[in-house]
Every structure is written in structure tokens, then in C-alpha cells.
N, C-alpha and C positions, 0 to 999 in steps of 0.2 A: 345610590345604593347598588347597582347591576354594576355600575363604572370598579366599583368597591369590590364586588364579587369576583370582576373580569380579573382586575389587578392579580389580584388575592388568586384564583386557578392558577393564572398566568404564570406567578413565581413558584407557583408550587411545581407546574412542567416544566419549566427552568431549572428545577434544582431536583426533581425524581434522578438522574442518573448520579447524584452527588448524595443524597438520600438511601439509596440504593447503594451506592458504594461503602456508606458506614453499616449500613444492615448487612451488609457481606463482610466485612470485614472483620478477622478472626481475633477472639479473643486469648487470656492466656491461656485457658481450657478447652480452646478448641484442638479438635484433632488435624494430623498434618495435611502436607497436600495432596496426598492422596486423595483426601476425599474432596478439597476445594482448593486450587491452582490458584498460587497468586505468584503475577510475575512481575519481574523487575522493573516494568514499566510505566511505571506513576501508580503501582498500586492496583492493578487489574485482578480481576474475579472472575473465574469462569468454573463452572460446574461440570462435573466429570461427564454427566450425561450427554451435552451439548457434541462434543466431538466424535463423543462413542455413537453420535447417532450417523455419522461418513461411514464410520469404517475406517480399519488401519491403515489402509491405503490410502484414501483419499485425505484422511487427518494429518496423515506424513507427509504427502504431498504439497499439504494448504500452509503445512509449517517449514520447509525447505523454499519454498518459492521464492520472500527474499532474500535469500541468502543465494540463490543460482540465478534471480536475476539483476543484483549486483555485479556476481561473478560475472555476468553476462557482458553488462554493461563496463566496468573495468575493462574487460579484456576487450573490447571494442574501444576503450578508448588509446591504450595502450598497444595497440595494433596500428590505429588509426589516431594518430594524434594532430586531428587535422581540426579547421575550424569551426567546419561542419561537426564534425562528434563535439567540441569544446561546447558548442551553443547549442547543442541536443541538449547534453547533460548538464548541463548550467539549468537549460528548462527545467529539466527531472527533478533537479533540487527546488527549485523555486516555485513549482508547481505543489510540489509535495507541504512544502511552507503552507502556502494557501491553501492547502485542502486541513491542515491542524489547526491551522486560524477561524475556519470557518468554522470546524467542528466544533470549536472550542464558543464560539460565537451562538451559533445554534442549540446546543447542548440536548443535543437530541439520543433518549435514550434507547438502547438497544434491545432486542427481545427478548422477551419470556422465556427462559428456559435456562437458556446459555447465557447467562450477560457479563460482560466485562464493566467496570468502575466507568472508566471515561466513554466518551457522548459518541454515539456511531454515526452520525450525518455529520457529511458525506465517510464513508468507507475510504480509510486512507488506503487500502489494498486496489481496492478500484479505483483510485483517483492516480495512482504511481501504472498500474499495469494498462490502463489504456493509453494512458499518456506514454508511455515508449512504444506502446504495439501501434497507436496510429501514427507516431510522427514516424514510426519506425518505414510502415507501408506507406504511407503518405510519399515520403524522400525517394522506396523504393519507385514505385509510380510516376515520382516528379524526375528520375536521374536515372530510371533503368536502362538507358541505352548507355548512360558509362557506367557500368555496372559489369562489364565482361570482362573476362572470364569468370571471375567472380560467382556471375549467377548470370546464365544465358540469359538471352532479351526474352524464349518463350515462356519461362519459369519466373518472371516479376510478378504478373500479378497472379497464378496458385501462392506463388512464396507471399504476400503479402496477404493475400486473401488466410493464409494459415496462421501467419502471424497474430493477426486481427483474430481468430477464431479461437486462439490461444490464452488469449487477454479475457476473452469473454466465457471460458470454461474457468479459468482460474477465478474468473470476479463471481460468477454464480457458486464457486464452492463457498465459497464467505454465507453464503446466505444457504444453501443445501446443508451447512454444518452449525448453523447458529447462530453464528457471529454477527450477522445482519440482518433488515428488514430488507426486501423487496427496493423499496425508495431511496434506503441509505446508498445501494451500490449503485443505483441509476444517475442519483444527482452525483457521487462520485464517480464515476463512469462519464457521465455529460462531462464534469468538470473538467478532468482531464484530455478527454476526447477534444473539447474548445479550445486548449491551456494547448494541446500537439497541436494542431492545424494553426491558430493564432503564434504562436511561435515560429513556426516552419514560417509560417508565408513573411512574417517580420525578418527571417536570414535571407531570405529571397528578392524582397523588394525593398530592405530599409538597411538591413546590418551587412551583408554580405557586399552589396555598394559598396559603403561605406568603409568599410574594412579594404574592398580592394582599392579604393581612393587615397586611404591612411593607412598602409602595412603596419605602421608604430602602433594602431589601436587595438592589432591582435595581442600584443603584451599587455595589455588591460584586461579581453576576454579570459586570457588565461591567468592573470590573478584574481581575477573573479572567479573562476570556475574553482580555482585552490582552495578560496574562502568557504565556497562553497559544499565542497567533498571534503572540507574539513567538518563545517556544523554538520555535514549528515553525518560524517565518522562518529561524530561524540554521539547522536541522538540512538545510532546503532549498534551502541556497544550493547544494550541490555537484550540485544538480539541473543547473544550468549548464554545469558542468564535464563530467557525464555527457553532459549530447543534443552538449555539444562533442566529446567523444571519438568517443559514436555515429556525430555526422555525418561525420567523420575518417576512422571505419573505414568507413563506407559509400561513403568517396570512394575510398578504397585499395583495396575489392574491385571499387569500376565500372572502377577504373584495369586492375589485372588482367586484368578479364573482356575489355575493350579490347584490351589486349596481345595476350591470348593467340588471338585472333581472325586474328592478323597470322603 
């Protein structure tokens, strides 16, 4: 009977962020998205309230982020097309994989207030931004003495120490604006933070060998890496579609706030 009951809760908190996604989602009489954001993303739900509770600052902030740290990372690779960046950013991708596997594994849903359709453990924002911020300081740390001019030898670790402190302001806004619980960005946060170092230390003591033993094997890394920054291209187009919606709803609440001034 209890075994019958367990079952029986169980699927039911398996399936509340999928539950929740039909009870948000609009009908044909519902009103537009001004009042409820739904973005190109598999269907996401978020309530106006949720972001208004940052501020317009921080809400722009939290919605640019990937989009400049992309930017960031392109142009680090495109700078630097070396094999090191190739097996950074191979990681990013493949990290990022595993933290949508998981989520999707866990289905764990998001909070009260604000919530989006799909399951927020772990925070795929936290799980992408620690992972470049630590293998980012990690490499500095491990290579700052060939790092010059670049970035003087006394400026490694503030620069990496800022790095790191960057990742973890941007992964608390997730959660200061809504979007997550407490837990969801920690175990994203862990996940990625393991996924940088466990990566790093593999180009250092297994791939990097290897690679300087077989030069033919970097032509491999790098169609790998192709593959790669190809499935993220596709997965990131509705990135477009979201900062479109974004800037739509932020035009409908200045509209508002206009009006009701009168």
C-alpha cells in the first residue's frame, strides 16, 4: 500500500513541471505576452512579475549574458585557434549537453512565482558559466608564466580570481530574479565547476600527450569541435526569438507604466 502511494507521489513530482507547463500555457483567449512570455524555447512560461522583481538592469543584464558570452568565447577562439582553446570549447559544448540531459533526467521544477515549462535542475546558466569561468582561471593559474605580455605574471591570479567572481554574480542573478531555486544553480554550478577542472586536467595529462605524439589527431579535435559549435548553433537560434519576446514585453510594461501615469 505505502510502496503504491510512494510510486503514485513520485510520478506526480516527475511530471509537476510538465503539469505546470499545460496550466500555463495560453489559450485562444488568452491575452498576449505582455501579460505571460512565452518563448521559442520548447515552450517556456514565465510571468511578468518574476523579472520585474531585478529591476531593468539586472533583468537586461541576465538576458544579454549569452549572447556576450558566446561573443566572448568565438572571439577567443578565432584569436586563438589553437588546441588548447579547440578542447576548452569542445568541453563547453559537451558540458552544456550534460547539464540538458540531466535536467531533463531529474525534472525538477522551478519556483513559485516565475516559472518556466521545462525542469530547472541543474541551471543550464550555471552549469555553462562556471564551466568557462573555472577552466577559464584554472589554465590561467596553470600557464600564467606564458601568459606575458598578455596579462603580467602579478595580475594572474586578481584576473582569475575576477573571472571566477563573475560567473558566480551572473549564476546568483538566476536565482535573485526567479528563475531558480537555491539548489538548482549549486548542483549546476558543482556540475560545471567538475566538468572545467576534470577537462583541464585530461588536456594536460592524457590529450595534450597524445596529441603532441600524433599531430594527425588535432585534425580530429577540430572536426569534433565543428560538430560541435554546429549542435550548439541550432540549439541557439531561439536565442533570437527569446531577447525578441524580452524586448516586446519590456516595451508593453514602459507602455503601461506610461499610461497609468495619466
Amino acid at each position: 500500500m505505502s510502496s503504491s502511494s510512494s510510486s503514485s507521489s513520485s510520478a506526480t513530482t516527475r511530471g509537476a513541471p510538465r503539469a505546470r507547463a499545460a496550466a500555463a500555457a495560453p489559450s485562444a483567449g488568452d491575452p498576449p505576452a505582455s501579460i505571460c512570455e512565452v518563448s521559442a524555447g520548447g515552450g517556456d512560461v514565465q510571468s511578468d512579475g518574476a523579472k520585474a522583481r531585478g529591476g531593468g538592469v539586472l533583468a537586461a543584464l541576465n538576458e544579454s549574458t549569452k549572447f556576450v558570452v558566446s561573443a566572448l568565447a568565438l572571439v577567443a577562439l578565432l584569436r586563438y585557434p589553437n588546441v588548447s582553446t579547440c578542447w576548452c570549447i569542445l568541453g563547453s559544448v559537451v558540458n552544456s549537453i550534460n547539464g540538458k540531459l540531466l535536467k531533463k533526467l531529474l525534472n525538477h521544477e522551478r519556483p513559485t512565482g516565475a516559472v518556466k515549462a521545462d525542469p530547472g535542475m541543474p541551471s543550464s546558466h550555471a552549469t555553462s558559466l562556471s564551466y568557462l569561468s573555472v577552466y577559464a582561471a584554472a589554465a590561467m593559474l596553470t600557464h600564467g608564466d606564458k601568459m606575458s605580455p598578455v596579462l603580467p605574471a602579478w595580475a594572474v591570479a586578481p584576473t582569475a580570481c575576477g573571472v571566477v567572481g563573475c560567473g558566480v554574480f551572473l549564476t546568483w542573478l538566476r536565482v535573485h530574479l526567479g528563475f531558480h531555486t537555491t539548489p538548482q544553480v549549486v548542483v549546476g554550478y558543482a556540475l560545471g565547476a567538475s566538468t572545467a577542472v576534470g577537462w583541464l586536467c585530461a588536456m594536460e595529462r592524457v590529450v595534450g600527450p597524445a596529441l603532441r605524439a600524433s599531430p594527425k589527431l588535432v585534425g580530429g579535435l577540430r572536426v569534433a569541435l565543428a560538430v560541435a559549435v554546429g549542435v550548439f548553433a541550432l540549439s541557439a537560434i531561439r536565442w533570437v526569438d527569446e531577447a525578441r519576446a524580452y524586448l516586446t514585453r519590456e516595451k508593453s510594461l514602459g507602455d503601461k507604466a506610461d499610461s497609468s501615469r495619466f
